[in-house]
N, C-alpha and C positions, 0 to 999 in steps of 0.2 A: 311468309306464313307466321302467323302468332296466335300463341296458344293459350287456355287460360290458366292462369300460374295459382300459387299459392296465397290466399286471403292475407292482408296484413294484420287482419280483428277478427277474430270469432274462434279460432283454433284452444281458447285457453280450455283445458283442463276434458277435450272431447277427445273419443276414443277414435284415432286415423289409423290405418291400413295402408300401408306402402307396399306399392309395387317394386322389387328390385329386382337385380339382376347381381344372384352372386352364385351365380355356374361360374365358378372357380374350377382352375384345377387341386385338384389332391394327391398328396404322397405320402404316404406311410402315417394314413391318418391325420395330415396338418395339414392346412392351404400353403400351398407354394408360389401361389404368386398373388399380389394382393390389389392389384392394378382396380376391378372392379369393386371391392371394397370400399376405395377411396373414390371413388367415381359418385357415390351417390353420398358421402359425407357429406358434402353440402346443402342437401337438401335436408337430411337428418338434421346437421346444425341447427339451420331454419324453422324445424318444427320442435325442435326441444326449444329454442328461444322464446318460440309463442305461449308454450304451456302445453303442448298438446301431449296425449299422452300413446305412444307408438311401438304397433307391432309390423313388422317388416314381412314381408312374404316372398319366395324365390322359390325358382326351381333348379338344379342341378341335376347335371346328366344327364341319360336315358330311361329311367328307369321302368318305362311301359307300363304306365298306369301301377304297377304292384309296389308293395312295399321294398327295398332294394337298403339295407343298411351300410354300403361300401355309396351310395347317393345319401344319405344324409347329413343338412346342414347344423348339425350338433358343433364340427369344429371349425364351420362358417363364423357363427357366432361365438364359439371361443373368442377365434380370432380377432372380431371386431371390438370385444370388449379387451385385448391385449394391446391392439391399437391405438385405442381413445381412451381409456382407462373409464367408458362410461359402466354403467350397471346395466350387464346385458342377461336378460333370459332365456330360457330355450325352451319350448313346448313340445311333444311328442306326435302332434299331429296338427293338421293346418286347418280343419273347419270341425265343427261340433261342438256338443256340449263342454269335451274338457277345454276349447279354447275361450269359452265364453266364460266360465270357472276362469281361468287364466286371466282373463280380461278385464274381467269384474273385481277380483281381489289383488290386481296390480298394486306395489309400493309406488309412491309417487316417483319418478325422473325414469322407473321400469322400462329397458324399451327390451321389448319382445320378438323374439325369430323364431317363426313358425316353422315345421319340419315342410320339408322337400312338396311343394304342389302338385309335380308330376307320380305319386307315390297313388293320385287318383286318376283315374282313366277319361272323367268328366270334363277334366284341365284344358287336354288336349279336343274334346269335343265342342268347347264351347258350352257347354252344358248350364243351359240357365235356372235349372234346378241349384246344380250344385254352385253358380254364383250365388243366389240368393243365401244359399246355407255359410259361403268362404262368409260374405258382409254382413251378417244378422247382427254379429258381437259390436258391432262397427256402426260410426257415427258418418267417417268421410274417409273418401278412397283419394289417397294421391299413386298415381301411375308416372314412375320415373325409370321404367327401364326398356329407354330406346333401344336397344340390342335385341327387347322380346317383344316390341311394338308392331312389327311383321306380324308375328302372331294372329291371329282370333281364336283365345283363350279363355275361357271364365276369368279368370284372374288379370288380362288383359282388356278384355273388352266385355264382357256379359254383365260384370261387376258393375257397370257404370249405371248401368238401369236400377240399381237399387240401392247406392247414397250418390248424395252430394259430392263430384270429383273432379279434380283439378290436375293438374300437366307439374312435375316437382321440375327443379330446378336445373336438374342434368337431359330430360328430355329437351324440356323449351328451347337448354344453350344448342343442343344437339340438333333442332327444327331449324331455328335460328341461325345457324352459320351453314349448316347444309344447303339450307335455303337461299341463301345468300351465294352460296358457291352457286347452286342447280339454276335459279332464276332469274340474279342480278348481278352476273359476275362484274367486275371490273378487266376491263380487256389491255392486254391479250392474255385470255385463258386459255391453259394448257392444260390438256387428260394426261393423264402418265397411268398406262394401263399397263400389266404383269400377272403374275401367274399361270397355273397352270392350263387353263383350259378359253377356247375362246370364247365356248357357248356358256361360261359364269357371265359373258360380259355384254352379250349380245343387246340387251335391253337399254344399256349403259349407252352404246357406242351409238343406237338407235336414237336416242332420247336426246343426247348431246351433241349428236355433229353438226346438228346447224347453231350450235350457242357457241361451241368451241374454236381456237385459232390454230391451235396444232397438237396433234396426237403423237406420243410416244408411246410404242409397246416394245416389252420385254417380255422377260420369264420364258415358261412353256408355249404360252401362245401365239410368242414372235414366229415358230415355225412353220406355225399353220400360214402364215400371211405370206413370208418367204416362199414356202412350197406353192403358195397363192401364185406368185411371182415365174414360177419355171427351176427355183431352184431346188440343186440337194440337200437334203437337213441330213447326212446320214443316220443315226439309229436315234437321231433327238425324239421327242414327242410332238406330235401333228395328230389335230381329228379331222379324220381323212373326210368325213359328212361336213366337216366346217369352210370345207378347201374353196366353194364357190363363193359363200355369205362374205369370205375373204376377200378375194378378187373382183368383188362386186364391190365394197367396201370401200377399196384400194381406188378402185374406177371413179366409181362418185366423189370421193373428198378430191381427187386428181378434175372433173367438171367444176366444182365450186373452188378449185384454188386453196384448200383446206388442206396444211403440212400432217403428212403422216411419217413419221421419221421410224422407220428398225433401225434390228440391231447391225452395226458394219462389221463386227467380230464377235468372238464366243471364246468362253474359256470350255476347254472338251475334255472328258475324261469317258471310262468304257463304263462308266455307271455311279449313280451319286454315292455308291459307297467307296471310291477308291480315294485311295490313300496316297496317292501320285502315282507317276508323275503327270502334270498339269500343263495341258499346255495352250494358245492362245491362237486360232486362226480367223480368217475373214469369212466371213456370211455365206460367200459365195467358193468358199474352199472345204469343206467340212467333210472329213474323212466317213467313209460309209462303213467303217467300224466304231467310230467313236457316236458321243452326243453332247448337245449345248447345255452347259448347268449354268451359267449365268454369263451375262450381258460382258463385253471386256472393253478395255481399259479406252480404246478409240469410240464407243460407244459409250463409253460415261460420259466422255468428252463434247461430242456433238450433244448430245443427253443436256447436260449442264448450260452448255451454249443457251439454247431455249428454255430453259428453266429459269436463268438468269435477266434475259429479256421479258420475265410475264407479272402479270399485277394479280390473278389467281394462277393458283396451282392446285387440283384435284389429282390423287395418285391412290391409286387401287391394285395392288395386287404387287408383290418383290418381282424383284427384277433378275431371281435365280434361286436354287436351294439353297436359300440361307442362311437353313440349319446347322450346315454343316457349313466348317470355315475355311475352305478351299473354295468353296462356290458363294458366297457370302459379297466379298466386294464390290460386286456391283450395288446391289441396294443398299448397304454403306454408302458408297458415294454419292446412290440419289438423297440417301436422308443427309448428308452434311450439305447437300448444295439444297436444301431446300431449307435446314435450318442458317444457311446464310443469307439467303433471298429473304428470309422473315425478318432479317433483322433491318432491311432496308424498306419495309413496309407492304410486302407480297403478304399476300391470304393463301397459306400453303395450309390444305387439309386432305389427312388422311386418312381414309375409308374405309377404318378398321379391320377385324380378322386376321388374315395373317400379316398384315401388313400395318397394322398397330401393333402388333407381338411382335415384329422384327425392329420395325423403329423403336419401341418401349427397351427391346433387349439389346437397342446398341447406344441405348442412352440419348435420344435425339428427341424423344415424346416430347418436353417441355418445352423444347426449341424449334417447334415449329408453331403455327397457329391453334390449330385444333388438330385431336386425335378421336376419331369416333371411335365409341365403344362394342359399335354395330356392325357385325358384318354382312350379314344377311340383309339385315334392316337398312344399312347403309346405300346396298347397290339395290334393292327395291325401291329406295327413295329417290336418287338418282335415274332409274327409272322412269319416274313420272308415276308408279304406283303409291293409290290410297292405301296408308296403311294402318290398319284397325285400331292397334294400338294409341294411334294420334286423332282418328277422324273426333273423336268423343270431347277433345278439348279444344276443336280449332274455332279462333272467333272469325266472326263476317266481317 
């Protein structure tokens, strides 16, 4: 899939409208992690090179349509211009006269962040009123944030019907390698699925099992498969309405000869808050006091095995509560054997949310192929759904 990127000629000195994505987290009034920030530099770079002259637009948090000052992007763009040491400005609101004021008596290299989009209720409607009012100040819309491209959002997709818009630099890489993985893997491609629930992945697992060579699942939703199976999970988590789609699942890739590898052991504790002691048993031994917090150590192992033998790798979702560093090691050791595999020439990408925040925070983001920014957006894609965000820039 290819999308239409950014003009090489005609950006000099016209007033663009970027789409980002800098729903960051915040604490104590700073951004604390800066991961999405850096995410769409590139595409900034790119239009401050041309001349263009650039206001950025985002949403953070929830803020349900109202105005919410604990969601405003005032030390977003602190931040940004702390980073780059560019000249950054901040507007108190995202469409209207004062940004058109703003826009109009910009300094030249100005680049502007507009307050919080979701702070209007029309955002989340689609409301093509209220896109026509976000673009009026605006010459061309670049939409680069694959994470909000699920979306159908004015500032998303409405926007497009009223300038000139292009796909910036971080969606296309995003389309581009996704697509690459979803449509033309190089074989043997392996799914490495984890987290908590099985029905986040249901559309995944549908979409991919006749492309894929062998499936691995962890996390929460290895029990459901297990319990699939005839076994005890004692007190782990199972969605007991998921237990058939399981064993159904199970059945079929078992007809096509399709490896679906669990977990062999578990590390178990009486709850992810304890504090020890910790201890490690097999699949099919799992005490009906305790429960599975992450994959262990004979499960890395066979784990790795097949991750070592594949030319792609797609992994979605931790392989246990990795928040906490008792349950952590197993998705540790898928992200170092995945950043080992890259280095021999695998296409290991991973499928953002919580599992680009676990690989980013154990240091492995860089060392792998790609890390999508998207988590939502990422397993919609994989999916095989259209997503609004992108339909607007794809070429024939």
């Amino acid at each position: 899939m290819e999308l239409k990127g950014l003009p090489e000629k005609g950006l000099e000195g016209k007033r663009v409208l970027v789409r980002v994505d800098f729903n960051v987290p915040l604490r104590d009034g700073a951004v604390a992690d800066d991961t999405r920030i850096f995410a769409h530099l590139d595409t900034i770079k790119c239009l401050r090179e041309t001349g263009a002259r650039i206001t950025l637009v985002s949403h953070l948090g929830r803020p349900k349509g109202k105005v919410s000052p604990e969601f405003s992007l005032r030390p977003v763009a602190y931040r940004l211009a702390e980073l780059t040491g560019w000249d950054v400005g901040f507007v108190e609101e995202c469409a209207g006269p004062s940004v058109a004021e703003a826009v109009s008596t910009a300094r030249p290299g100005l680049i502007m962040v507009l307050e919080n989009i979701r702070f209007h209720a029309e955002e989340e409607k689609n409301d093509p009123v209220f896109a026509q009012l976000l673009a009026e100040p605006f010459e061309v819309f670049v939409m680069d944030a694959f994470s909000a491209a699920h979306r159908a959002h004015a500032s998303t997709q409405a926007i497009t019907a009223f300038l000139p818009s292009y796909a910036g630099n971080l969606l296309r890489r995003e389309v581009e390698t996704l697509g690459r993985v979803r449509d033309h893997p190089d074989r043997p491609f392996t799914l490495i699925l984890g987290g908590a629930k099985v029905s986040d992945k249901i559309g995944v697992l549908d979409n991919l099992l006749d492309r894929v060579d062998s499936i691995l699942i962890g996390g929460g939703m290895a029990f459901t498969f297990l319990k699939a199976q005839g076994l005890s999970v004692g007190r782990s988590l199972v969605e007991q309405e998921r237990i058939d789609f399981a064993g159904e699942l199970l059945a079929k890739a078992s007809s096509r000869n399709l490896e679906i590898l669990l977990p062999s052991d578990f590390v178990v504790a009486d709850s992810p808050e304890a504090l020890g002691p910790v201890g490690i048993v097999a699949a099919d031994a799992l005490p009906d006091h305790l429960m599975g917090l992450d994959i262990g150590p004979r499960s890395t192992d066979a784990f790795s095995r097949v991750i070592e033998k594949s030319a792609t790798v797609l992994w979605n979702g931790p392989m246990g509560v990795f928040e906490k560093p008792l349950f952590a090691e197993g998705t540790r050791a898928i992200a170092h054997c995945l950043a080992e595999v890259t280095k021999s020439g695998c296409l290991t990408v991973v499928g953002g949310g919580d599992t680009a925040a676990a690989v980013n925070a154990m240091g492995f983001g860089k060392e792998v192929s790609h890390v999508s920014t998207g988590g939502g957006a990422s397993l919609e894609f994989f999916e095989g759904l259209p997503l609004p965000g992108i339909q607007p820039f794809i070429l024939e």
